[in-house]
PDB file as gemmi writes it, atoms N, CA and C in Angstrom:
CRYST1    1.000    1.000    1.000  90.00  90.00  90.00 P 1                      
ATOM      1  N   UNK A   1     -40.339  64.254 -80.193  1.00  0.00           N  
ATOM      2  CA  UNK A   1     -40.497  65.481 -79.426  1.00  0.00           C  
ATOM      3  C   UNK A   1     -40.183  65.185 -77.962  1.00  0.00           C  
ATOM      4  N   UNK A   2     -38.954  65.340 -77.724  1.00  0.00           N  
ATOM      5  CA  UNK A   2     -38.785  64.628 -76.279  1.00  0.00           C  
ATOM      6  C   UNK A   2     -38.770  65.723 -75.078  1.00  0.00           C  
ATOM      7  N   UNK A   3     -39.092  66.945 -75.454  1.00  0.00           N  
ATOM      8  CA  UNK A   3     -39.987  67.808 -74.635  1.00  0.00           C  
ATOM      9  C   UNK A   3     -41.080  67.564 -74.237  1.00  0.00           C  
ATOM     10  N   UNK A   4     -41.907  67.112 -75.226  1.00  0.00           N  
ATOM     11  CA  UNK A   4     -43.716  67.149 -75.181  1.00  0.00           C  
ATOM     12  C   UNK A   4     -43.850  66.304 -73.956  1.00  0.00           C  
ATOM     13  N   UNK A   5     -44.385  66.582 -72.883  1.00  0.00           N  
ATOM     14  CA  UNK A   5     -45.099  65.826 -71.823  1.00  0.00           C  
ATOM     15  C   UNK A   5     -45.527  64.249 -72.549  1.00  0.00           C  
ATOM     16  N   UNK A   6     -47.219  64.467 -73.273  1.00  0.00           N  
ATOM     17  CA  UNK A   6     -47.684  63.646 -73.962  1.00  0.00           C  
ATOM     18  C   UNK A   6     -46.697  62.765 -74.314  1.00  0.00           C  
ATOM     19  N   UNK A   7     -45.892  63.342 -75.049  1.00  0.00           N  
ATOM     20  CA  UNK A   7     -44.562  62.120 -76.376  1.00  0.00           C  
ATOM     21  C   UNK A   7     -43.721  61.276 -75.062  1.00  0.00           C  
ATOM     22  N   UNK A   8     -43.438  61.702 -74.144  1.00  0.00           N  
ATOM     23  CA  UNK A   8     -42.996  61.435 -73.140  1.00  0.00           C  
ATOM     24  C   UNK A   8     -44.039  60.144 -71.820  1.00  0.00           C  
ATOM     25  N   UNK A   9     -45.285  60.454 -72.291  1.00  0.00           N  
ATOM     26  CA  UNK A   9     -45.955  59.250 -71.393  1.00  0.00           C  
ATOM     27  C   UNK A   9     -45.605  58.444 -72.109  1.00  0.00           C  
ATOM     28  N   UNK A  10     -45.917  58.480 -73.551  1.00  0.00           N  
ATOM     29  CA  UNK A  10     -46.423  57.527 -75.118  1.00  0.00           C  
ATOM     30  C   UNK A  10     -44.617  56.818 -74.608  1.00  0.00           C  
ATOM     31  N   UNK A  11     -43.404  57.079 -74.473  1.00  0.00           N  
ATOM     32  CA  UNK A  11     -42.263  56.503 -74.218  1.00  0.00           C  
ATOM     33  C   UNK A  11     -42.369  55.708 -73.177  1.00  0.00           C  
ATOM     34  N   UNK A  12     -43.495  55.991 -72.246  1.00  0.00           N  
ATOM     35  CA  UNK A  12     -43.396  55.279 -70.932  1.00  0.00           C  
ATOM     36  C   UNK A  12     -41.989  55.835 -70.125  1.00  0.00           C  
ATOM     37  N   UNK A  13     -41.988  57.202 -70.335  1.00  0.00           N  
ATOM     38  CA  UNK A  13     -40.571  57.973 -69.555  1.00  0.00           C  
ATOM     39  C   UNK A  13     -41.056  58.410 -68.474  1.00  0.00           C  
ATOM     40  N   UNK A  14     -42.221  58.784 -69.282  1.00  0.00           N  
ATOM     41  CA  UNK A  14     -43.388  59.342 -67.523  1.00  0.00           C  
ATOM     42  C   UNK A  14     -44.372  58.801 -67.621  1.00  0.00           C  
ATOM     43  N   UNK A  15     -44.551  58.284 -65.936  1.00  0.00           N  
ATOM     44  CA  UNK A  15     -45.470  57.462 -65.646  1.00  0.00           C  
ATOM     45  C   UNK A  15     -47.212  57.876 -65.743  1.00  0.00           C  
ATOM     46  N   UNK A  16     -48.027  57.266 -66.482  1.00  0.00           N  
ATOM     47  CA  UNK A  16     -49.586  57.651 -66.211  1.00  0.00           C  
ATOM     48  C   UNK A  16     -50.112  56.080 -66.463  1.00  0.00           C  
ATOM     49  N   UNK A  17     -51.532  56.622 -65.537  1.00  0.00           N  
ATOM     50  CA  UNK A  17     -52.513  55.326 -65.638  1.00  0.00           C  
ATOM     51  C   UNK A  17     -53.059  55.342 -66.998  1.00  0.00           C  
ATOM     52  N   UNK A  18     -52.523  54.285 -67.879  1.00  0.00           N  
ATOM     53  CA  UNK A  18     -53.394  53.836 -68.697  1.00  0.00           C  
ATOM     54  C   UNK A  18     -54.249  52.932 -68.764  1.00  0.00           C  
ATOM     55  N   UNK A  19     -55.124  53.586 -69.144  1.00  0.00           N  
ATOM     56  CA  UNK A  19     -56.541  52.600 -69.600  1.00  0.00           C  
ATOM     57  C   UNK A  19     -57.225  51.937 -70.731  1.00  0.00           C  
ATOM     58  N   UNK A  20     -56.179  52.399 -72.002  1.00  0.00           N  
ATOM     59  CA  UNK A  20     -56.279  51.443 -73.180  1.00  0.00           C  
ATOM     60  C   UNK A  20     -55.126  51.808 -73.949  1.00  0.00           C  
ATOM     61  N   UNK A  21     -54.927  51.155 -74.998  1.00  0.00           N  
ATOM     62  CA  UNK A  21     -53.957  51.724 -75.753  1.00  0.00           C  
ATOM     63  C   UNK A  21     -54.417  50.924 -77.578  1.00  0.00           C  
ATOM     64  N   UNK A  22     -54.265  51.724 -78.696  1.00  0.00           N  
ATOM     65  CA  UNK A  22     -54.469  50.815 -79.775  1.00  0.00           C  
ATOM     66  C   UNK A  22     -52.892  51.020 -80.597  1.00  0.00           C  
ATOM     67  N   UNK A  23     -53.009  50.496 -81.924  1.00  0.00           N  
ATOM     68  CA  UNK A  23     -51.819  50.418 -82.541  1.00  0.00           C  
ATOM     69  C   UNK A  23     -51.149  52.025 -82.780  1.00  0.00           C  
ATOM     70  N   UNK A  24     -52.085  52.977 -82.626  1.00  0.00           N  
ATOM     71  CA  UNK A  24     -51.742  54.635 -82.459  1.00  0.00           C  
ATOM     72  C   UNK A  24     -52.529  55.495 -81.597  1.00  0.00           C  
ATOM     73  N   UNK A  25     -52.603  55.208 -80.816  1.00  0.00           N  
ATOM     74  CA  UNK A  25     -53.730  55.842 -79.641  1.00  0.00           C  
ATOM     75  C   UNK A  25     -53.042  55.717 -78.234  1.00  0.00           C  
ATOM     76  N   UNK A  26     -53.125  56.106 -77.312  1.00  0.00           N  
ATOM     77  CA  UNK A  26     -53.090  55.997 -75.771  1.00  0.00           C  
ATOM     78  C   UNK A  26     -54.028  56.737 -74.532  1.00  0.00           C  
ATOM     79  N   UNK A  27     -54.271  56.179 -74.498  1.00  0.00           N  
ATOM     80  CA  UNK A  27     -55.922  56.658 -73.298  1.00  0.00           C  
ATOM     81  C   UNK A  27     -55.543  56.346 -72.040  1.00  0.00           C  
ATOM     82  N   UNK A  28     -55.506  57.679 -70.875  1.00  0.00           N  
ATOM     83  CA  UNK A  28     -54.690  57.384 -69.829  1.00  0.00           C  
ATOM     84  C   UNK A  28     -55.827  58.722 -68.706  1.00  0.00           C  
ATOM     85  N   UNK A  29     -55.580  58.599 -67.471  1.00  0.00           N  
ATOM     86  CA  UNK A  29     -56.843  59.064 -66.728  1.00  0.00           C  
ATOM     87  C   UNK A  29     -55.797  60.474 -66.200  1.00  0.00           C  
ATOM     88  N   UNK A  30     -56.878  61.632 -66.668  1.00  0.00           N  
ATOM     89  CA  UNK A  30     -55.775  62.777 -66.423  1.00  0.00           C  
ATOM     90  C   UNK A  30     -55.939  63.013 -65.131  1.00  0.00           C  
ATOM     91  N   UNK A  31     -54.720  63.793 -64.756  1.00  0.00           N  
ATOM     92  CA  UNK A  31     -53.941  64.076 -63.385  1.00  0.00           C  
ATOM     93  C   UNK A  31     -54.831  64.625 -62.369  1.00  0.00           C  
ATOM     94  N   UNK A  32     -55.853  65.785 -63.181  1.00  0.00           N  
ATOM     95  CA  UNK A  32     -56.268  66.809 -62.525  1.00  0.00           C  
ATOM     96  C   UNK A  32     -58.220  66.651 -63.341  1.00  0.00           C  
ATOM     97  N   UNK A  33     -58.720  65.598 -62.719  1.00  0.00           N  
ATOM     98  CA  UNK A  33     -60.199  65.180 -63.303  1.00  0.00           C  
ATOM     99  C   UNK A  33     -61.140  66.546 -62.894  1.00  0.00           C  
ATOM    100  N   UNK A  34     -62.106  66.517 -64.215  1.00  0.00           N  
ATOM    101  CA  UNK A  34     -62.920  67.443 -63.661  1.00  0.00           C  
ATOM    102  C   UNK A  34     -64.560  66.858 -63.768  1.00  0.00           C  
ATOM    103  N   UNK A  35     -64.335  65.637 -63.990  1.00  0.00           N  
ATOM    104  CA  UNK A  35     -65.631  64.524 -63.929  1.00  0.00           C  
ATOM    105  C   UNK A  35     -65.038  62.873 -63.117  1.00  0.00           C  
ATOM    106  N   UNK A  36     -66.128  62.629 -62.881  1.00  0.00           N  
ATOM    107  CA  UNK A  36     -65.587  60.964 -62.200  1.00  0.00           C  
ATOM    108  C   UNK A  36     -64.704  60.373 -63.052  1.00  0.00           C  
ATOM    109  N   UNK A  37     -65.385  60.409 -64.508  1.00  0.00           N  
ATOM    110  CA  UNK A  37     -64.416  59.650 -65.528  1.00  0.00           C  
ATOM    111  C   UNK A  37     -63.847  60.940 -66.467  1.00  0.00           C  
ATOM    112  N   UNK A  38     -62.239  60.906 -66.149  1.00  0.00           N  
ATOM    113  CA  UNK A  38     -61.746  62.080 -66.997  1.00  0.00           C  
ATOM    114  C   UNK A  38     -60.486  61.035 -67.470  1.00  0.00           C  
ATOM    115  N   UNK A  39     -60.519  60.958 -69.291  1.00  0.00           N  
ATOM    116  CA  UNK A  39     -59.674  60.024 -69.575  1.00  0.00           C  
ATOM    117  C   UNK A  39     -58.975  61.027 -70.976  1.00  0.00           C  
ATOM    118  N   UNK A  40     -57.378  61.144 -70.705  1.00  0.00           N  
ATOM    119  CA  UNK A  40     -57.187  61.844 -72.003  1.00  0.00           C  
ATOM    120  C   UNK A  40     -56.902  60.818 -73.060  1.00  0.00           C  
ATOM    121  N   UNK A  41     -57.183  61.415 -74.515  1.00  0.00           N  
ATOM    122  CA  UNK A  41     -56.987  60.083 -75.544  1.00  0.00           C  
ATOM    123  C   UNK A  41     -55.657  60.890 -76.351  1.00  0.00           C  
ATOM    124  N   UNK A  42     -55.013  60.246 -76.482  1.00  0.00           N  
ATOM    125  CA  UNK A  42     -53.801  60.630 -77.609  1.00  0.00           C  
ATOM    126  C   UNK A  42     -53.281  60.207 -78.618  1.00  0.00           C  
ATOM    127  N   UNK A  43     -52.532  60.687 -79.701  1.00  0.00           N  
ATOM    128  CA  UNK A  43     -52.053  60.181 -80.635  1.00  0.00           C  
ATOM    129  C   UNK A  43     -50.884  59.683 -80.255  1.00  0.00           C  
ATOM    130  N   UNK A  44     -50.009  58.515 -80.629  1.00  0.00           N  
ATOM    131  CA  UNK A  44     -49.310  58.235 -80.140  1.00  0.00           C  
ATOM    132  C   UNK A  44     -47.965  59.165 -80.986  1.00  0.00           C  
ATOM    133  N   UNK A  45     -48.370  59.524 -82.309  1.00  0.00           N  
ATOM    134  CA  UNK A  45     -47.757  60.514 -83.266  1.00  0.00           C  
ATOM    135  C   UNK A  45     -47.835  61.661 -82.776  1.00  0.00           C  
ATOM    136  N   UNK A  46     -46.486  62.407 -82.376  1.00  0.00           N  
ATOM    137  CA  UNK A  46     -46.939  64.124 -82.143  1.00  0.00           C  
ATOM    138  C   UNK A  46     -47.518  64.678 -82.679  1.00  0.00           C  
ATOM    139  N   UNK A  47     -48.468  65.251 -82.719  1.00  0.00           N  
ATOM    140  CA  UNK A  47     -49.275  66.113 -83.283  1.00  0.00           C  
ATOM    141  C   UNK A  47     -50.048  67.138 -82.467  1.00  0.00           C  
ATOM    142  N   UNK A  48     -49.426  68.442 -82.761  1.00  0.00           N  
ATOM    143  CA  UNK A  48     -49.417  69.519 -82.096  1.00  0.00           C  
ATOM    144  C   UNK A  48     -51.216  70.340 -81.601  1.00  0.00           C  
ATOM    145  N   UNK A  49     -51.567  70.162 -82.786  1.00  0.00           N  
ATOM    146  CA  UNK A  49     -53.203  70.156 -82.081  1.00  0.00           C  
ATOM    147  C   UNK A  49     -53.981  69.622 -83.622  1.00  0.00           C  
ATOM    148  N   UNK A  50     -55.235  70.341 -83.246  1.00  0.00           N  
ATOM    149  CA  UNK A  50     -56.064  69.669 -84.256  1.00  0.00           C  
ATOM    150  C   UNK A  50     -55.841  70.043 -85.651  1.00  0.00           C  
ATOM    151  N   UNK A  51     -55.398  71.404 -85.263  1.00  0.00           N  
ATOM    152  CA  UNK A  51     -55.254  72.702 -86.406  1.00  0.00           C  
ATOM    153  C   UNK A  51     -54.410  72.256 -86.825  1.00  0.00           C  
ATOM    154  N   UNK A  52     -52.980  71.215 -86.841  1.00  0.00           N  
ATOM    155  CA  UNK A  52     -52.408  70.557 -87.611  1.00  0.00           C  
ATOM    156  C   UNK A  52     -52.946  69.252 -88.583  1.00  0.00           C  
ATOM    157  N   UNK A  53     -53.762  68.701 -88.127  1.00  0.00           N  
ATOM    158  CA  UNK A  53     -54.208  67.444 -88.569  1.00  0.00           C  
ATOM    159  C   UNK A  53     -54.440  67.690 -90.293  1.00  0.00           C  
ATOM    160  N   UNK A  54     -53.597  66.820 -90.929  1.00  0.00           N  
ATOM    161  CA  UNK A  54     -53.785  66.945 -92.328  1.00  0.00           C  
ATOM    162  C   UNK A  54     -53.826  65.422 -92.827  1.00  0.00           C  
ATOM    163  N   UNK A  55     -53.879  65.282 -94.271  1.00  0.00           N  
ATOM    164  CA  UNK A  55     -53.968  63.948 -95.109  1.00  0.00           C  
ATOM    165  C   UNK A  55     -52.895  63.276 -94.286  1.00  0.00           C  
ATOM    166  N   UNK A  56     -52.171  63.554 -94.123  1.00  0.00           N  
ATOM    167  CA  UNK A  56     -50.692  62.566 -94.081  1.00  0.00           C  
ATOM    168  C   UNK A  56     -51.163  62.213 -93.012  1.00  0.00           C  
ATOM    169  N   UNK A  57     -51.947  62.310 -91.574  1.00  0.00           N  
ATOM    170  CA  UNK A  57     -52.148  62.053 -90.527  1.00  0.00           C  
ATOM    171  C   UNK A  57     -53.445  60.786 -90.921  1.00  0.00           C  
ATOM    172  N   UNK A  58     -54.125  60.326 -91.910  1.00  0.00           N  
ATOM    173  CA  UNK A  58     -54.993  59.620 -92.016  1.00  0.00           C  
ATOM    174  C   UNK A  58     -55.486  58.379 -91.105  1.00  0.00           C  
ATOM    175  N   UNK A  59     -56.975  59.204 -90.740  1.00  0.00           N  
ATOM    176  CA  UNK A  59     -57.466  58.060 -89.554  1.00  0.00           C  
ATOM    177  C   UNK A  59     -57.070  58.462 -88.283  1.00  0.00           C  
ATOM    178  N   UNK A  60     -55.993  59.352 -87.870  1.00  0.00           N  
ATOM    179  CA  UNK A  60     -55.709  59.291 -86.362  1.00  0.00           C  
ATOM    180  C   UNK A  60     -57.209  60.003 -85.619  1.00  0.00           C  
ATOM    181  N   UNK A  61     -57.828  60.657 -86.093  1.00  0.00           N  
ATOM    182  CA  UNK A  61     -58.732  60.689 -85.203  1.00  0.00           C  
ATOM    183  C   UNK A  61     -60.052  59.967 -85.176  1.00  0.00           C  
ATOM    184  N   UNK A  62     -60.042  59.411 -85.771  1.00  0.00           N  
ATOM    185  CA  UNK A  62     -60.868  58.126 -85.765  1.00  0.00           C  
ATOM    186  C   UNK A  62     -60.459  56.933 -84.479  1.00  0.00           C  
ATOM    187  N   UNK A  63     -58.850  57.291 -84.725  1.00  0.00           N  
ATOM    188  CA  UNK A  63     -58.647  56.161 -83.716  1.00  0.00           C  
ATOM    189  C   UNK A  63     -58.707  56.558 -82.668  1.00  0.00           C  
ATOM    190  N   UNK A  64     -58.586  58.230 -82.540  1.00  0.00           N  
ATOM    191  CA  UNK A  64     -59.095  58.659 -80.986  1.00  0.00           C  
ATOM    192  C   UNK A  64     -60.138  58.319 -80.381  1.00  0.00           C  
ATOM    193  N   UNK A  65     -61.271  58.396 -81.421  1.00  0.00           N  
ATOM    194  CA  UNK A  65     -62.593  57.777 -80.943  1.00  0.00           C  
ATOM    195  C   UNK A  65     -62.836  56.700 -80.881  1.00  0.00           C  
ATOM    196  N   UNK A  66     -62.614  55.807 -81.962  1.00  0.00           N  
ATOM    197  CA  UNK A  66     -62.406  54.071 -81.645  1.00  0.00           C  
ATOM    198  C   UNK A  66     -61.938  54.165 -80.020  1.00  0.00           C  
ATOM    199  N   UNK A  67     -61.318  54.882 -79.871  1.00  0.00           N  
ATOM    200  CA  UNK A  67     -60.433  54.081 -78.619  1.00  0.00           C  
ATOM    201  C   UNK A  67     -60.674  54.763 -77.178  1.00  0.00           C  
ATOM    202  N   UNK A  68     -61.917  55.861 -77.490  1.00  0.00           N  
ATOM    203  CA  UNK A  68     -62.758  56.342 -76.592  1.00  0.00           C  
ATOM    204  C   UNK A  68     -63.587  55.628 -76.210  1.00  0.00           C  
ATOM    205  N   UNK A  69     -64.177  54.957 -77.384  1.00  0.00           N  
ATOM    206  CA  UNK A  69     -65.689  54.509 -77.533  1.00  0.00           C  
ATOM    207  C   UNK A  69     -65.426  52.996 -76.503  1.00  0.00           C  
ATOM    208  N   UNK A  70     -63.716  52.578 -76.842  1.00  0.00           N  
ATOM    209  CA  UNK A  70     -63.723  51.319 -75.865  1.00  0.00           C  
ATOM    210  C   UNK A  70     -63.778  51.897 -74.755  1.00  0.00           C  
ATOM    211  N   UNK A  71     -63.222  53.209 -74.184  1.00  0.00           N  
ATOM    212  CA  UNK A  71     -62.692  53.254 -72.760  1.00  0.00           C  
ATOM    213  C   UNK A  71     -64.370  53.514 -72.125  1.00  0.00           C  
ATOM    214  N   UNK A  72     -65.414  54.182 -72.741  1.00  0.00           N  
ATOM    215  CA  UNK A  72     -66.260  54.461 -72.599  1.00  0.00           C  
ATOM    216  C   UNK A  72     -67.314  53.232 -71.852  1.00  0.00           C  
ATOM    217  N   UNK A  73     -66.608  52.051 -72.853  1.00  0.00           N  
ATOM    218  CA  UNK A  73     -67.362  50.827 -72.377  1.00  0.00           C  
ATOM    219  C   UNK A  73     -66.907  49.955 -70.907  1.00  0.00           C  
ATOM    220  N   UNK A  74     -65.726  49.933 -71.287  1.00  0.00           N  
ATOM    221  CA  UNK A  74     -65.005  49.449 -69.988  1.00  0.00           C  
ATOM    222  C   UNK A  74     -65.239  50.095 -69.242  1.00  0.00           C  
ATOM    223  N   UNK A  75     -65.185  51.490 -68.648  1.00  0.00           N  
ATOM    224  CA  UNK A  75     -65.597  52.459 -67.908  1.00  0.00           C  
ATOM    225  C   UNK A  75     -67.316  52.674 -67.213  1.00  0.00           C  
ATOM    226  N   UNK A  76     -67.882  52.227 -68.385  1.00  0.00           N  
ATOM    227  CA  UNK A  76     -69.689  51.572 -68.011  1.00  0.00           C  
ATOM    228  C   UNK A  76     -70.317  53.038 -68.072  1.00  0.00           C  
ATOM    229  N   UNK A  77     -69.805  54.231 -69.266  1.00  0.00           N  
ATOM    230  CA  UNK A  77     -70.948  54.757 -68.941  1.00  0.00           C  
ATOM    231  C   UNK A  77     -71.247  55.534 -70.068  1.00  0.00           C  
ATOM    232  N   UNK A  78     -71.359  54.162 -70.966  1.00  0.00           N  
ATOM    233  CA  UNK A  78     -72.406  54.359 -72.470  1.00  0.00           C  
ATOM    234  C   UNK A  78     -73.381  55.056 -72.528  1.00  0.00           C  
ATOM    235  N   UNK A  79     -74.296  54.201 -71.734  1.00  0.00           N  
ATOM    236  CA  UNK A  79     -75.437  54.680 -71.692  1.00  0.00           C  
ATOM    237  C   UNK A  79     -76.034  55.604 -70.901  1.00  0.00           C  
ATOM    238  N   UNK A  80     -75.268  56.274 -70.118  1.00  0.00           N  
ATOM    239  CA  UNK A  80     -76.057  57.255 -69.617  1.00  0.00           C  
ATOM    240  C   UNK A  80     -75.492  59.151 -70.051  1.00  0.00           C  
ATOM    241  N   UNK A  81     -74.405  58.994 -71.063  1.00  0.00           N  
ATOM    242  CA  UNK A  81     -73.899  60.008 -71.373  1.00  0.00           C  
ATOM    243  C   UNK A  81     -72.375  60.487 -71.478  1.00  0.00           C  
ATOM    244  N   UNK A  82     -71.912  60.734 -72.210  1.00  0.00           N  
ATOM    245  CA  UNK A  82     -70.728  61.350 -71.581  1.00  0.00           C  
ATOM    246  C   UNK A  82     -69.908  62.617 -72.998  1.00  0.00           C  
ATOM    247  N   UNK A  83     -68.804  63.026 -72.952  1.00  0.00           N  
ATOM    248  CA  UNK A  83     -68.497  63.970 -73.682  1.00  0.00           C  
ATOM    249  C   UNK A  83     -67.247  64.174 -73.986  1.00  0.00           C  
ATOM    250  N   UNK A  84     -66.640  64.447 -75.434  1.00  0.00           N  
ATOM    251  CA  UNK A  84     -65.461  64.469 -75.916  1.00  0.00           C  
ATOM    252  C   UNK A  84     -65.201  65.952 -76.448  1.00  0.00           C  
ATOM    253  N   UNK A  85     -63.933  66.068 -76.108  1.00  0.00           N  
ATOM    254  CA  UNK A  85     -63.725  67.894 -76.083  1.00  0.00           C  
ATOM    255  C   UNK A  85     -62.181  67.928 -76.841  1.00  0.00           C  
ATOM    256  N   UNK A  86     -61.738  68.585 -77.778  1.00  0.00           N  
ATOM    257  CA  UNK A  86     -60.625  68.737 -78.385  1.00  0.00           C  
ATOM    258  C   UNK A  86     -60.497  70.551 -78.498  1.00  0.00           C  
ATOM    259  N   UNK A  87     -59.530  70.779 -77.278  1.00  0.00           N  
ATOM    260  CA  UNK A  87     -58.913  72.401 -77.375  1.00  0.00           C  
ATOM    261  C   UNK A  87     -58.214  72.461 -78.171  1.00  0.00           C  
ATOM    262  N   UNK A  88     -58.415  74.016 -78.440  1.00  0.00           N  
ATOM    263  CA  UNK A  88     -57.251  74.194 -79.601  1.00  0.00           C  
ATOM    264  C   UNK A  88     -56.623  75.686 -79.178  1.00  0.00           C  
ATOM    265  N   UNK A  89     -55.535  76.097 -78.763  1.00  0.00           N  
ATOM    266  CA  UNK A  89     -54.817  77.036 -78.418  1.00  0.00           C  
ATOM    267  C   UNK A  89     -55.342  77.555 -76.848  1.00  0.00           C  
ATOM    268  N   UNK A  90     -54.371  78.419 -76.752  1.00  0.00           N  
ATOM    269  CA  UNK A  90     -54.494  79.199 -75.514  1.00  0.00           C  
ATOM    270  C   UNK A  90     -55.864  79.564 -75.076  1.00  0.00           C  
ATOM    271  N   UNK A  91     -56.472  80.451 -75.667  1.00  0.00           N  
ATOM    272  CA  UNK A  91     -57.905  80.911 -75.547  1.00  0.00           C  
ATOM    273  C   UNK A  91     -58.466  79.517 -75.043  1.00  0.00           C  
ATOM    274  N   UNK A  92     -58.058  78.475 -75.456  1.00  0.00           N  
ATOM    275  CA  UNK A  92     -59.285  77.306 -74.889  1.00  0.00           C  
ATOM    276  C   UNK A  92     -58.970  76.684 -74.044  1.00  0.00           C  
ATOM    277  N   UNK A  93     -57.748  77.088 -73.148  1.00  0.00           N  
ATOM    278  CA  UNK A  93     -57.246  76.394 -72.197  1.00  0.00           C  
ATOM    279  C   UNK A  93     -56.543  75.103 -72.671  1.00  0.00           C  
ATOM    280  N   UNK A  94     -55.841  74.452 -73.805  1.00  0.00           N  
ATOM    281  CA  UNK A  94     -54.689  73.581 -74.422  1.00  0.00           C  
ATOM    282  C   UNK A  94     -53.538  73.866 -73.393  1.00  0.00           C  
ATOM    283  N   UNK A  95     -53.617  72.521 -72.102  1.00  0.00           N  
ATOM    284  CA  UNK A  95     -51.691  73.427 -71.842  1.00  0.00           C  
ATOM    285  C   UNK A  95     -51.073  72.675 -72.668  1.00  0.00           C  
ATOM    286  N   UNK A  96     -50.820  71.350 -73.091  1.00  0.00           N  
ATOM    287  CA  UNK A  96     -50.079  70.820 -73.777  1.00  0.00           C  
ATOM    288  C   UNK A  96     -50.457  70.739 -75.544  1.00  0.00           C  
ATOM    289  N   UNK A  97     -49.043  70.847 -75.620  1.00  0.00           N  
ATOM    290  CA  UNK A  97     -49.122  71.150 -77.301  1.00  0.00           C  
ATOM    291  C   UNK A  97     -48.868  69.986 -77.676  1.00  0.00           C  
ATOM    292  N   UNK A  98     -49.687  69.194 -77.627  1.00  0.00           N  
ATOM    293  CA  UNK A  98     -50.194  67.540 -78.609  1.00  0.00           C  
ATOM    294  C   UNK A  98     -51.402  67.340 -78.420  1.00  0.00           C  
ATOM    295  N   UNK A  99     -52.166  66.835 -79.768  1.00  0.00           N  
ATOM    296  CA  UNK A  99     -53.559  66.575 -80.156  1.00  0.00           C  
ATOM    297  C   UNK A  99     -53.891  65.783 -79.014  1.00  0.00           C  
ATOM    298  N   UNK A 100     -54.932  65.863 -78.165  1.00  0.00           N  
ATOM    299  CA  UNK A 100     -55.426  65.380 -77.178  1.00  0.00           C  
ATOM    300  C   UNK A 100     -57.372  65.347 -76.829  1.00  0.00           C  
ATOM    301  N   UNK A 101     -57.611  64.521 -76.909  1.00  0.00           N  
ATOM    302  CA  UNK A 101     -58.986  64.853 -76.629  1.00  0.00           C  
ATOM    303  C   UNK A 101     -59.751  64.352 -75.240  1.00  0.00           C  
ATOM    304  N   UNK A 102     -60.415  64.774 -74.270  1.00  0.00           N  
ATOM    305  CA  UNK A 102     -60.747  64.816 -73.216  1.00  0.00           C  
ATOM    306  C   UNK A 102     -62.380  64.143 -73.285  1.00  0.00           C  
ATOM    307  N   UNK A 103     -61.843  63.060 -72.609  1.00  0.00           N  
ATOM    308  CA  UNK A 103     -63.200  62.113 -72.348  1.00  0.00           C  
ATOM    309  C   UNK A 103     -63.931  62.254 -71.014  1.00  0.00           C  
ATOM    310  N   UNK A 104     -65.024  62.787 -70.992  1.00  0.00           N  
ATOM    311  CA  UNK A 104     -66.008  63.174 -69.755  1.00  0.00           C  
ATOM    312  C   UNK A 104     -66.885  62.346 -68.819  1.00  0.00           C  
ATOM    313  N   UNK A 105     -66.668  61.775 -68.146  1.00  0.00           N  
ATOM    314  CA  UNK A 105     -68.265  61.383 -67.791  1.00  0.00           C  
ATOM    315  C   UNK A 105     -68.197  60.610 -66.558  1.00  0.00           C  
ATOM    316  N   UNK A 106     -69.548  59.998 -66.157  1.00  0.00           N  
ATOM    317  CA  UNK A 106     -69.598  59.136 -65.087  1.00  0.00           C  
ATOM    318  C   UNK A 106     -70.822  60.187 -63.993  1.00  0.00           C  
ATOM    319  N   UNK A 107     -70.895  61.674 -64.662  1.00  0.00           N  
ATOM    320  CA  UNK A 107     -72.301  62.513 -64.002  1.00  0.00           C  
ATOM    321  C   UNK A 107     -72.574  63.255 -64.573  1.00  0.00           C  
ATOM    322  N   UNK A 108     -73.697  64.055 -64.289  1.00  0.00           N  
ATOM    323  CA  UNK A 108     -74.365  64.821 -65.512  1.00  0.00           C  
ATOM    324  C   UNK A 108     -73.455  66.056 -65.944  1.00  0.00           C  
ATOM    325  N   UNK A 109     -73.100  66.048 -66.564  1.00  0.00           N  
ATOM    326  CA  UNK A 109     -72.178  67.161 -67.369  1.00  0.00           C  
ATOM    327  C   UNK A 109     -72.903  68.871 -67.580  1.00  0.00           C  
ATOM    328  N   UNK A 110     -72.730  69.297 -67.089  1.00  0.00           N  
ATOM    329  CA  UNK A 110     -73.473  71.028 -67.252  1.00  0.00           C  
ATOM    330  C   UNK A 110     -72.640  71.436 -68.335  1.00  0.00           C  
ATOM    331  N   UNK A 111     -73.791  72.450 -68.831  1.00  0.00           N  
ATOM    332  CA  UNK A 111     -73.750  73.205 -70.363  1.00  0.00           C  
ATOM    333  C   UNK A 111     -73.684  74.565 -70.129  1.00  0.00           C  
ATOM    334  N   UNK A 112     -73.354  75.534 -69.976  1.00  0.00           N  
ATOM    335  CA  UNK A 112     -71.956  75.594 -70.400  1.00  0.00           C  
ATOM    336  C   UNK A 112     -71.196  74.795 -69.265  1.00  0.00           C  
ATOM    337  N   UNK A 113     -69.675  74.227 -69.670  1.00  0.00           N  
ATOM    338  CA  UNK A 113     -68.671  73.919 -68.745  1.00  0.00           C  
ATOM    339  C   UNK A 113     -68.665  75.069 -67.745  1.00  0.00           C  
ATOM    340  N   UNK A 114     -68.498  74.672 -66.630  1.00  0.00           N  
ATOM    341  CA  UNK A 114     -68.005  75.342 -65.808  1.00  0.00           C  
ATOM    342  C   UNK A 114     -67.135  75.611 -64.863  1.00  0.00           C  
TER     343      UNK A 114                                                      
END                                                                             
C-alpha cells in the first residue's frame, strides 16, 4: 500500500521515532501526543482497521500488545497506569486507514477522553 502513511514509515520512506519494533509490529512516538507517553503500535502488514482483522491475520494483535507491553516497560510506566485505544472509522476519529493502536500514558488519564 504505498499510499498508506503507516506502510510507508514500516518502509522507512518516512521518517518516525521508533521505539521498538518485533518480527510484525512497529511502535513509533506519534507526531501530535496527547499524553507524555503517546506511542502508536502497528502492524507491519496493512491492515486497514480492526474491522478487517480475520483468521488469516493470526496473532497480529497480540503482537500489538506484546510489543506495547515492552514499550510500556522501557518507557517506566507500568506501574502507575496507562491505556490502549484502537479507532475504528470516522466517527472515532481513525485518520489513517491501517490497524493502529494508541499507547497512553506517563499522567493520569481522564475518563471520558477529552
Amino acid at each position: 500500500m504505498s499510499e498508506c502513511l503507516f506502510c510507508q514509515i514500516v518502509d522507512r520512506t518516512i521518517p518516525a521515532t521508533v521505539v521498538a519494533e518485533s518480527e510484525r509490529a512497529l511502535a513509533f512516538y506519534d507526531l501530535a501526543p496527547q499524553a507524555p507517553v503517546h506511542v502508536l503500535v502497528i502492524p507491519k502488514e496493512h491492515i486497514t482497521s480492526a474491522d478487517e482483522v480475520a483468521g488469516e491475520h493470526g496473532g497480529v494483535v497480540d503482537d500489538l500488545i506484546m510489543l506495547a507491553q515492552r514499550v510500556v516497560a522501557d518507557e517506566g510506566i507500568r506501574d502507575r497506569g496507562y491505556r490502549l485505544v484502537i479507532n475504528v472509522g470516522v466517527d472515532a476519529q481513525m485518520s489513517v486507514a491501517h490497524l493502529h493502536m494508541h499507547l497512553l500514558g506517563g499522567r493520569r488519564l481522564e475518563w471520558p477522553p477529552g
